[in-house]
C-alpha positions in Angstrom: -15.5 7.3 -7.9 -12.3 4.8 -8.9 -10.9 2.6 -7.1 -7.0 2.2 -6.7 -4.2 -0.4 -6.0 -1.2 0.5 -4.2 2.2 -1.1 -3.6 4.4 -0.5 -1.0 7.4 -2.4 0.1 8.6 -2.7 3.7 11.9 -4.0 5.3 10.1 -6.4 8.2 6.9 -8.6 9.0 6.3 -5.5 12.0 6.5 -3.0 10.1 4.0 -4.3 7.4 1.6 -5.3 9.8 1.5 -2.4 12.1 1.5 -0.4 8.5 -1.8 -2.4 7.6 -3.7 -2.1 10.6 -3.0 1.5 11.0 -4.7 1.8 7.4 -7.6 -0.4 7.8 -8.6 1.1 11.5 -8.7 4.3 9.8 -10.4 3.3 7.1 -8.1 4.3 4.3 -7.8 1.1 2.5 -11.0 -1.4 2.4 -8.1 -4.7 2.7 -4.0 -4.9 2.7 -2.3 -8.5 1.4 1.0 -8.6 2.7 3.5 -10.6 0.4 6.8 -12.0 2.4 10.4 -13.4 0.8 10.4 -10.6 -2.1 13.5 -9.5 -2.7 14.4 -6.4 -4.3 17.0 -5.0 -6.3 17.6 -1.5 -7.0 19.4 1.7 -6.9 19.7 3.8 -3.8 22.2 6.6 -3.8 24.3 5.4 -6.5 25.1 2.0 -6.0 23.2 -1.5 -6.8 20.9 -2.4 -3.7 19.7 -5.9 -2.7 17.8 -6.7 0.1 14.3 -8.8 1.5 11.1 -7.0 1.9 7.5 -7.6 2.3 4.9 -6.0 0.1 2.0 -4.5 0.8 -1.0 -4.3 -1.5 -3.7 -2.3 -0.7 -7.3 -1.5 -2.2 -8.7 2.2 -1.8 -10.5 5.0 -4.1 -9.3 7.6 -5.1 -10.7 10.2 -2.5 -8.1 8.4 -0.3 -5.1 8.2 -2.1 -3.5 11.3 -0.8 -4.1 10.8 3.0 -3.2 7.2 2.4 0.1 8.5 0.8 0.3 10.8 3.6 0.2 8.3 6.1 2.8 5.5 4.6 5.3 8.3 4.6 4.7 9.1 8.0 4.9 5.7 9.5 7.5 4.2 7.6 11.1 3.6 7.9 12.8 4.0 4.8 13.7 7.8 3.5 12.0 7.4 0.1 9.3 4.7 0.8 7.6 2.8 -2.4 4.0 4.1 -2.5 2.7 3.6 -6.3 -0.7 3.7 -7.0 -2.7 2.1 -10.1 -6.1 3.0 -11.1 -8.1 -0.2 -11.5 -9.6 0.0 -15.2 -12.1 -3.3 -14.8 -13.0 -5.6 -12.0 -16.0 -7.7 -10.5 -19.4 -5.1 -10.0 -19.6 -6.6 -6.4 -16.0 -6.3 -5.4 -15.2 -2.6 -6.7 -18.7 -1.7 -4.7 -17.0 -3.7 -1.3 -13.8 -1.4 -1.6 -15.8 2.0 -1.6 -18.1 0.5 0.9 -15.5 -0.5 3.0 -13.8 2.8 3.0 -15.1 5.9 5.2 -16.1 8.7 2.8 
């Protein structure tokens, strides 16, 4: 089974950490590191967007992914919320095993 990274920004400290903890009690994601001061830049409806976020980045597998998905969309607050997912090629033996170990089958 492979193990993923997601990202997914968020507009406030709150709204990352209730995010996280939502996804760790239910055991969708084996750890979250949330990143403060990034600021973004991008388009939204037509017009050049700036603004400060936090970003999330989350470990999972792939059995997951969808119900993790799921979820951010659910709890968040922006209309189209970032939720990109990366399928991780290589890594440490003892780590990948943690993630799918930590992670309720």
């Amino acid at each position: 089974m492979s193990s993923f990274v997601f990202f997914v920004s968020v507009p406030t400290k709150e709204e990352s950490v209730k995010i996280a903890n939502k996804l760790i009690e239910n055991k969708l994601v084996a750890c979250v590191s949330i990143i403060h001061d990034i600021h973004s830049i991008f388009w939204w409806k037509g017009t050049i967007e700036e603004d400060n976020e936090y970003l999330l980045i989350m470990k999972t597998i792939e059995k997951k992914a969808n119900e993790l998905i799921q979820t951010i969309e659910t709890m968040h607050s922006y209309e189209t919320p970032e939720c990109i997912g990366f399928k991780i090629d290589i890594g440490s033996d003892s780590y990948l095993k943690w993630i799918k170990n930590s992670i309720k089958e």
